[in-house]
C-alpha positions, -999 to 999 in steps of 0.1 A, spaced: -51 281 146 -64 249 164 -64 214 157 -94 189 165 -105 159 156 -138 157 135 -169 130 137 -182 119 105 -204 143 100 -182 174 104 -166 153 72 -190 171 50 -186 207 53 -144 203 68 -126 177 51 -143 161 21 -143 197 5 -110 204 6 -101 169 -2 -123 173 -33 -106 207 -41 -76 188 -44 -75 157 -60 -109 161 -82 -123 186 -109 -134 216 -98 -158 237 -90 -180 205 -81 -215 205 -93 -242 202 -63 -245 163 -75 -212 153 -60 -216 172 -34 -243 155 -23 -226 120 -31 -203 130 2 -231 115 24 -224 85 7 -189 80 15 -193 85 55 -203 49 62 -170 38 46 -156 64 68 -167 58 103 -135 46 117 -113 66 101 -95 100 125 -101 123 110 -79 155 119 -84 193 109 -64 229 115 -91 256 116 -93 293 124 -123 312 132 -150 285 119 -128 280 87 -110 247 78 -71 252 69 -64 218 64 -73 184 73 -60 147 75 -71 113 80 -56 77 89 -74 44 84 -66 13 106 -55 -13 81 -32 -42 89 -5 -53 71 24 -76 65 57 -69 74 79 -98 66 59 -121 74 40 -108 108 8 -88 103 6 -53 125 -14 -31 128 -7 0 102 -25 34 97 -31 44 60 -27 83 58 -50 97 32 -75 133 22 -41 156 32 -54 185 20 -49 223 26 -71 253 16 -59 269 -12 -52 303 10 -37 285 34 -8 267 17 22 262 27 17 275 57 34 247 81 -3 234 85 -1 200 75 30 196 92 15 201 126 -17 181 116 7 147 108 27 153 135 -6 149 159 -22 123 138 8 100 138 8 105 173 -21 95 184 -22 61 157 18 51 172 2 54 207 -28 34 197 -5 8 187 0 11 150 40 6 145 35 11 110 24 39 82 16 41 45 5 62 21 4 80 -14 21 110 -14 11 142 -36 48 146 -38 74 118 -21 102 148 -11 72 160 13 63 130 30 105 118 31 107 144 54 82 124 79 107 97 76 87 77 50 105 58 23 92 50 -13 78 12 -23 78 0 -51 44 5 -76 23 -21 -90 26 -27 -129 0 -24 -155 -1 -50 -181 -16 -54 -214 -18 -71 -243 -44 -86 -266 -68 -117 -259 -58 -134 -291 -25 -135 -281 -38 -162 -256 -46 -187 -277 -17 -212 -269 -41 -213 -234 -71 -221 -254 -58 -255 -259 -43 -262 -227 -62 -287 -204 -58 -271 -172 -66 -285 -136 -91 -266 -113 -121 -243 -128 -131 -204 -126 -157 -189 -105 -177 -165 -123 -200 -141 -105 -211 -102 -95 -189 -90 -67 -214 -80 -52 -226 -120 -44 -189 -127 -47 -175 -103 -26 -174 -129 9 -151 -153 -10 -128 -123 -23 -126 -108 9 -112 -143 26 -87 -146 -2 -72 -111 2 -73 -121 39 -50 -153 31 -27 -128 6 -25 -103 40 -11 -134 59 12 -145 29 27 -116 8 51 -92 25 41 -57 21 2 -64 17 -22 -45 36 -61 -45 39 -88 -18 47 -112 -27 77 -139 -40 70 -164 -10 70 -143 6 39 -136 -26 20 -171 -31 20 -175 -6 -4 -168 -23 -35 -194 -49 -24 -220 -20 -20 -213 -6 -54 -215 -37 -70 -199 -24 -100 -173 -54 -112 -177 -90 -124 -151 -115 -100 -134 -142 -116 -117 -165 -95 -96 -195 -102 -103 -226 -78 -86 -260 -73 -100 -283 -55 -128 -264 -45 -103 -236 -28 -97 -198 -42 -61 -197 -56 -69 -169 -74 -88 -140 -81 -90 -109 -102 -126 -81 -106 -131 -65 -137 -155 -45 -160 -153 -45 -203 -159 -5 -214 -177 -14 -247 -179 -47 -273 -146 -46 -293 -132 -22 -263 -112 -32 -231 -117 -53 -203 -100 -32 -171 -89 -56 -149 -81 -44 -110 -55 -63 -91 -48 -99 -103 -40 -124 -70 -29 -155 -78 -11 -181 -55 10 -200 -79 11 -204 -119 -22 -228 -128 -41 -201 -111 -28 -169 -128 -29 -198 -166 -67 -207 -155 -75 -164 -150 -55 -164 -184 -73 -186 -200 -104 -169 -191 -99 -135 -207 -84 -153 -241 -124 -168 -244 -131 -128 -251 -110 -130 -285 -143 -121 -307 -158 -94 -277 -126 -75 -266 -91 -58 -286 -75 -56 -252 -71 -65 -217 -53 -43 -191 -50 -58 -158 -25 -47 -124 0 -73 -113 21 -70 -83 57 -54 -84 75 -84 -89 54 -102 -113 73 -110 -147 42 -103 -176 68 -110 -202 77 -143 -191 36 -158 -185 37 -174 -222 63 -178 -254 52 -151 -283 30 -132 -257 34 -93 -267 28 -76 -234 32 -43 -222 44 -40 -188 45 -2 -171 48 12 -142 41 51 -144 55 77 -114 40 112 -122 42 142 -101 12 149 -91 -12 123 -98 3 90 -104 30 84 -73 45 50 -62 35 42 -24 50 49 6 56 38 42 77 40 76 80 22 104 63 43 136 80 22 165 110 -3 169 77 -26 184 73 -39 146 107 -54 143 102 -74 173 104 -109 164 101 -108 131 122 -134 109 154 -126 109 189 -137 88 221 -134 107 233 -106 115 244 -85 146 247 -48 147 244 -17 171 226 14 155 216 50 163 182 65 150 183 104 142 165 131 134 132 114 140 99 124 163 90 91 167 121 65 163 156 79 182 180 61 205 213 31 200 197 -1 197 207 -35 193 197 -57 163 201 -92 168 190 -115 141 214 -145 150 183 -166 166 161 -160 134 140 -138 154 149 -104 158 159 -91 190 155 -49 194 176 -37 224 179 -4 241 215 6 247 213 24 281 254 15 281 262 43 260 281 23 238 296 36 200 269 29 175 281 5 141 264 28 121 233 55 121 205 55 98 175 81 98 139 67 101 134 61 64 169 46 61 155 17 85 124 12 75 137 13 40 158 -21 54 125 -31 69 107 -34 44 134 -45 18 136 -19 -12 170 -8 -4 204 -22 4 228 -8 35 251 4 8 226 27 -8 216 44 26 248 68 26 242 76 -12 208 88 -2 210 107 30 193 80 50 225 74 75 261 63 80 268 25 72 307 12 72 312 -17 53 312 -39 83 274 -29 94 264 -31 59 269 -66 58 253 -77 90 225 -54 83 223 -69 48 224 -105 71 196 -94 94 171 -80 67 178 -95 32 158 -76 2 123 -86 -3 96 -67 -29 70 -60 -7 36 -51 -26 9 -29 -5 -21 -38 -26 -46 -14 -10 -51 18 -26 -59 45 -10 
């Protein structure tokens, strides 16, 4: 078995079939198959990654350089995605070897971060990655917007294709990425796709002549559902004016279903609003998000609370050693400890990035696995990175 990296190409006959195989219906007709050509200009920077033995593909893997926020500071970040193994060739330890190389080669490019969206999470926790939280679908009924109907709000809506929208969407996702901890962006070449396809209408709410939110979205059939993607909005006139918008579709729609970030509060947006909020984790098919940090580069300055505490890292490929976290500046400092002085306490890979990023507190670390945390490291760890709800956006 050998690994290599694969051009675009090599895509069509290597990894986009398995990948197919494995997340699609199958046997695929010779259509789709010839849709694969398609794809490969939203694919040209990806690394691409495949095990193969004598001409045959066992398994392949990709990462695409996104960027994404990590308290506050955007980093670079490599999106894992198309894991896939050949049906013969399961569980045979190939994947394994293939993320081992691929994360790598993205660390030593200089990505200090990872994400992606596991086929099952037990898999990827054993790469160190740690589960964030997934974005909620909401819906309810246009009519039950009618309060907004009334309301004489400040600002307008933008109205348009995406496809003639699509610059002014693209700058506001790039003011989210600078703004909402957690968010992360495709380069350009892939996010360029929905432009291409064209296949959504882009409302976006504007005061003062500035995006302040922004939501795409396509209706199925008259008196069916308008399926909104992601709604962005920067503060409440701009998620009322979006609102307001979809309750004009009272006599064309029944329903509207829309995503909203993690900690966005549906129920709360109007009084007498009946909303249904869910957030659905399935194995396979429908699993919440997740990520690691890659190198102790991405905590490097990042805002920090107080807090003081020596740590070990174990059982990791890519994060090991005792290190210093000092957030008493309010910039972090990461030291090596070349002293060999007693570590506070020692967490796994996931248990820090799980701090990182903000989804768990020190005291749940021991309860799952992710490391030793006394009392006294809790608390100045709690100090140095207090809990934030990071949303990734991006879905890949």
């Amino acid at each position: 078995m050998t690994i290599r990296r694969v051009t675009a190409d090599e895509r069509l006959t290597t990894s986009f079939p398995l990948a197919a195989y494995a997340f699609e219906s199958s046997p695929l007709g010779a259509a789709r198959t010839e849709e694969f050509r398609d794809y490969l200009p939203y694919n040209q920077g990806n690394r691409t990654l495949i095990a193969e033995e004598a001409g045959v593909t066992l398994a392949a893997v990709s990462s695409i350089p996104m960027r994404q926020n990590l308290r506050g500071t955007v980093l670079p970040m490599a999106g894992v995605a198309g894991v896939a193994t050949h049906p013969l060739a399961r569980r045979q330890g190939h994947v394994r070897a293939l993320l081992h190389q691929l994360l790598d080669e993205v660390r030593d490019e200089g990505h200090p971060l990872s994400a992606l969206y596991p086929f099952r999470p037990s898999f990827y926790a054993r790469f160190g990655y740690v589960g964030l939280p997934k974005a909620r679908t909401v819906t309810f009924k246009p009519a039950h917007l009618d309060s907004l109907l009334r309301a004489d709000l400040p600002g307008e809506v933008g109205w348009e294709r995406i496809g003639a929208g699509y610059p002014a969407w693209r700058a506001f996702t790039e003011r989210c990425l600078k703004e909402r901890h957690g968010f992360a962006l495709f380069p350009d070449y892939r996010a360029n796709g929905m432009r291409d396809r064209d296949e959504y209408w882009l409302l976006t709410a504007r005061v003062d002549g500035e995006v302040t939110g922004a939501v795409t979205y396509r209706i199925d059939e008259h008196g069916g559902t308008m399926h909104g993607n992601e709604l962005l909005v920067n503060d409440p006139l701009a998620r009322a004016l979006l609102l307001q918008f979809f309750a004009r579709h009272v006599d064309q729609i029944e329903r509207v279903t829309v995503q909203v970030p993690p900690d966005e509060l549906p129920e709360l947006w109007l009084t007498d609003l009946d909303v249904h909020v869910e957030a659905k984790v399935a194995i396979p098919g429908s699993s919440a998000p997740m990520a690691r940090l890659l190198s102790l580069d991405a905590l490097r300055g990042l805002p920090a609370g107080p807090g003081r505490v020596r740590i070990e890292l174990t059982g990791d490929r890519w994060l090991a050693g005792t290190h210093l976290l000092d957030g008493t500046t309010g910039a972090l400092e990461v030291v090596a400890d070349t002293a060999g002085r007693t570590p506070t306490a020692t967490l796994t890979a996931a248990g820090l990035s799980a701090l990182a990023y903000g989804v768990l507190d020190p005291a749940e670390l021991p309860l799952r696995g992710l490391g030793a945390v006394p009392v006294d490291a809790a608390a100045e760890l709690r100090g140095i990175f207090p809990r934030r709800v990071p949303y990734l956006f991006a879905d890949f």
